[in-house]
KEKE-3310 file (N, C-alpha, C; in steps of 0.2 Angstrom, whole numbers, plus 5000, padded with zeros to 4 digits):
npx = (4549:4564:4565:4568:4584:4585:4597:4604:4606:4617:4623:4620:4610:4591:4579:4560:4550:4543:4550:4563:4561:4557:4568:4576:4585:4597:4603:4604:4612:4624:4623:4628:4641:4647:4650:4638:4626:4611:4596:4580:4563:4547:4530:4537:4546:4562:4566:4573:4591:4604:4618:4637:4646:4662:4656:4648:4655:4665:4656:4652:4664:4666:4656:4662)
npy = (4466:4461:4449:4454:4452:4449:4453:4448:4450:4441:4440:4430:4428:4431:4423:4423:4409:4409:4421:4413:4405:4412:4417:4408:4391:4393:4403:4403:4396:4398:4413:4405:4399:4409:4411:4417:4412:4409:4409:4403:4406:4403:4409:4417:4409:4400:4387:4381:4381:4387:4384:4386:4374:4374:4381:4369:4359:4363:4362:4350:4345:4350:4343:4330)
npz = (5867:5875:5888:5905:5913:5932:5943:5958:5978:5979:5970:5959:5943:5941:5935:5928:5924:5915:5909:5905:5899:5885:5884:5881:5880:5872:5875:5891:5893:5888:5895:5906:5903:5904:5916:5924:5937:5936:5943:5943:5944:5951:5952:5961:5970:5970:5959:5950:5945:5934:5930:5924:5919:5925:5938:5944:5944:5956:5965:5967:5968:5982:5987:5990)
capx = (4555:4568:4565:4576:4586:4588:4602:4603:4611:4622:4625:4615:4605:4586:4571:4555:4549:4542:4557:4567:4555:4558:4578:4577:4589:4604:4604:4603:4619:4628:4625:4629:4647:4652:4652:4632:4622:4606:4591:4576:4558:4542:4527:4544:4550:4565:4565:4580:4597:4606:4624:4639:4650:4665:4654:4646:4663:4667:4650:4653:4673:4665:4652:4667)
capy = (4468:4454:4449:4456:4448:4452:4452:4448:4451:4436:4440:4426:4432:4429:4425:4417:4403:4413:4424:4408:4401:4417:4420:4401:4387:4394:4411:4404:4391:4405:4415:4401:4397:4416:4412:4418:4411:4410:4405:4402:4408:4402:4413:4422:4406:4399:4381:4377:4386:4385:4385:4383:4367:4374:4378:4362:4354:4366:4362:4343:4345:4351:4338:4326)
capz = (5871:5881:5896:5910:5919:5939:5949:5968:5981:5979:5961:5954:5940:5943:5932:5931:5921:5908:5905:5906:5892:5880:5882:5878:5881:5872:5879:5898:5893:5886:5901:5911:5902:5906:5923:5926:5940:5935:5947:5941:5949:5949:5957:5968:5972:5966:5957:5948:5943:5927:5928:5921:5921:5928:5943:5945:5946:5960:5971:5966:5974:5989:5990:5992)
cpx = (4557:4565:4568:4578:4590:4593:4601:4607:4618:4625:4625:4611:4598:4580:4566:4557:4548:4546:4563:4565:4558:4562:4577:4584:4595:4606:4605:4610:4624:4630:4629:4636:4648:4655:4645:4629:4617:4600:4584:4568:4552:4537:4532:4548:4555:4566:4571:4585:4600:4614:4631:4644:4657:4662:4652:4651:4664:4661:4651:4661:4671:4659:4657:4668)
cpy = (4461:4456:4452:4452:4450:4449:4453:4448:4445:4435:4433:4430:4428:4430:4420:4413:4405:4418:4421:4405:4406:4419:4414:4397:4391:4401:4408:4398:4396:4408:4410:4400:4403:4415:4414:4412:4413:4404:4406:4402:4407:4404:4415:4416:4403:4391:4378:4385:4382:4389:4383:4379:4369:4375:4375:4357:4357:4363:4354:4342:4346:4344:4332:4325)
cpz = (5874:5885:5901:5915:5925:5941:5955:5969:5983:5973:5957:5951:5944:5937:5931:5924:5915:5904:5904:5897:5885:5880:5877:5882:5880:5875:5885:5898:5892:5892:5906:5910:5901:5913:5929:5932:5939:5939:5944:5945:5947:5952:5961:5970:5969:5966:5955:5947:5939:5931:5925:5923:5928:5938:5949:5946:5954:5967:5971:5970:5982:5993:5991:5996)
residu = (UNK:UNK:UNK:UNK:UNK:UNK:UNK:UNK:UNK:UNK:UNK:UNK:UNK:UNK:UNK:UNK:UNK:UNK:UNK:UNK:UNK:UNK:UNK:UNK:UNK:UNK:UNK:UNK:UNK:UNK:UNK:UNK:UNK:UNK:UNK:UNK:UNK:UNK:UNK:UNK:UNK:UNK:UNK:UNK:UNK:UNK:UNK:UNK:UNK:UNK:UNK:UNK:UNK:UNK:UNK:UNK:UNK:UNK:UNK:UNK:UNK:UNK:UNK:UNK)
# end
């Protein structure tokens, strides 16, 4: 069975490290160039987030 992947209340996706590990890379870029937020959870906590470029331009304009 895939993993699933959650949604929060901020509409970032959410999943752990090991569901991260078993989408794989291109799966979580993929979602990532639709426009997904996806945060990344290690025991409950979140570690990193994958997303996608246009994004990371947007948070990068603001850090300006």
């Amino acid at each position: 069975m895939a993993p699933q992947v959650k949604s929060n209340a901020t509409s970032a996706e959410s999943v752990t490290v090991t569901e991260a590990s078993r989408l794989g890379v291109s799966d979580l870029v993929r979602r990532a160039s639709q426009g997904h937020d996806i945060v990344v959870e290690k025991h409950g906590t979140p570690v990193a987030a994958v997303i996608g470029l246009a994004r990371f331009e947007q948070l990068e304009d603001l850090e300006a």
